[in-house]
C-alpha positions in Angstrom: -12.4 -19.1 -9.2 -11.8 -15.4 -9.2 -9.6 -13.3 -7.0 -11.6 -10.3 -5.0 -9.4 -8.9 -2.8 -5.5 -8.3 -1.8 -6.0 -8.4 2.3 -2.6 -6.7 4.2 -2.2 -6.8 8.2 -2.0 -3.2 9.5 -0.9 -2.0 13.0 -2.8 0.6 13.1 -6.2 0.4 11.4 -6.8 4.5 11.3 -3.6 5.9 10.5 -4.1 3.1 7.6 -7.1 4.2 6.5 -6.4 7.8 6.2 -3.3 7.3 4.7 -4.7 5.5 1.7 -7.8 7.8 1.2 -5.0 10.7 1.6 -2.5 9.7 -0.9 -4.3 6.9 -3.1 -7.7 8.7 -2.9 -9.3 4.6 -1.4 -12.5 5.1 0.0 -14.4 2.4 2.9 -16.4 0.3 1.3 -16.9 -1.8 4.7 -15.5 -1.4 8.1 -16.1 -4.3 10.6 -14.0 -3.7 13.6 -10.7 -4.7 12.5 -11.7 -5.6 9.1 -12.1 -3.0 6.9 -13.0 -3.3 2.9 -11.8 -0.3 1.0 -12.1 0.5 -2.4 -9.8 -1.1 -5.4 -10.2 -4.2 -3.3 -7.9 -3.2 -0.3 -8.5 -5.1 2.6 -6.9 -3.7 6.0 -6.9 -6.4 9.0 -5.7 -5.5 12.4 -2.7 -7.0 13.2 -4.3 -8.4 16.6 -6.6 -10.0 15.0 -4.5 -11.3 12.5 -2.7 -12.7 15.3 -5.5 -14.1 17.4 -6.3 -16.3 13.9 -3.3 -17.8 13.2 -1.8 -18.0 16.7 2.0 -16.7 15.5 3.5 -13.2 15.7 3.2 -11.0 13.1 6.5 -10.1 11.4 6.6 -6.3 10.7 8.6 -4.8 7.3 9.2 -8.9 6.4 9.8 -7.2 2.8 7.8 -10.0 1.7 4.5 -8.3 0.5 4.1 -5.4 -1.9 1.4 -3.3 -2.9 1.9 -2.2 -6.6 0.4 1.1 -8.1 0.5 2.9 -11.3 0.9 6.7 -11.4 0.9 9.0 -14.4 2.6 12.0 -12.3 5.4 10.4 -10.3 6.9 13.3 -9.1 4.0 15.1 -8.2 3.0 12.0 -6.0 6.3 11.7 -4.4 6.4 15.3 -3.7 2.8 15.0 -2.3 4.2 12.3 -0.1 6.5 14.0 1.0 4.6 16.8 2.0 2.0 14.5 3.6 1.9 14.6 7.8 2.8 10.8 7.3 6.6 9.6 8.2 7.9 7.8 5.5 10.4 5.3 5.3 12.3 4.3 2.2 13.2 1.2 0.4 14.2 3.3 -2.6 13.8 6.5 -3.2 12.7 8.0 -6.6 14.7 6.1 -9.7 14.7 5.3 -12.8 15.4 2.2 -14.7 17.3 1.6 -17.9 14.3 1.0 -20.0 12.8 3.7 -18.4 10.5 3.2 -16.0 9.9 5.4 -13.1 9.2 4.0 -9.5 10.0 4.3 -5.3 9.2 2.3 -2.9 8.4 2.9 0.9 7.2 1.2 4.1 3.5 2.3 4.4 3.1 3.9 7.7 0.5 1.7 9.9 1.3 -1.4 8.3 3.1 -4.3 9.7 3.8 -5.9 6.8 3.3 -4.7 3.4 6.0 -1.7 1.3 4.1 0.0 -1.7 5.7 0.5 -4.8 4.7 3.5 -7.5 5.7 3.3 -10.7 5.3 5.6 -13.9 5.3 2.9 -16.8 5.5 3.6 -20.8 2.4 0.9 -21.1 -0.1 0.5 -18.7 -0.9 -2.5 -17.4 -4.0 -2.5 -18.5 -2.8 -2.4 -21.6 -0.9 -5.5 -21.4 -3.7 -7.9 -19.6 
């Protein structure tokens, strides 16, 4: 078994969209009316038809999913953001931890459900795996 793709439930399926090919540089690989494939393995659902599927509300900023990316210029992403005509909302703003690592993490605008987090690590993942 292999894993393809990390699907999130969005509220708005072009703000979402343009905000990842924006700030992330994602392209659309697929998009299916609702159900949009982007590059990296993304996968954007509307959150109607989320809902519609598994017959339950959809719980927006449940702080229970995060998206996790790797940036070699942390500040000049977070300034980028910042400058971007998106409004975004905090979880933590630009830090540092004791060992070093970089990282902030935000609510991505369009989403119901999902906060991204950008670090600056020592060692890439990559590296690691």
């Amino acid at each position: 078994m292999k894993l393809r793709n990390v699907l999130i439930v969005v509220s708005d399926i072009e703000e979402s969209i343009n905000f990842y090919r924006d700030l992330f540089g994602l392209q659309v690989v697929l998009n299916n009316d609702g159900n949009v494939i982007m590059t990296e393995g993304l996968v954007l659902q509307d959150k109607n038809i989320w809902k519609d599927f598994l017959e339950k509300d959809v719980v927006p900023q449940n702080n229970m999913t995060e998206l996790y990316f790797e940036e070699k210029n942390i500040e000049d992403f977070v300034e980028k953001l910042n400058n971007s005509r998106y409004e975004i909302q905090y979880v933590n703003e630009l830090m540092e931890h004791s060992w070093g690592q970089k990282m902030v993490r935000f609510y991505v605008p369009g989403h119901s459900n999902a906060a991204a987090r950008i670090v600056r690590s020592r060692c890439s993942l990559d590296k690691i795996l």
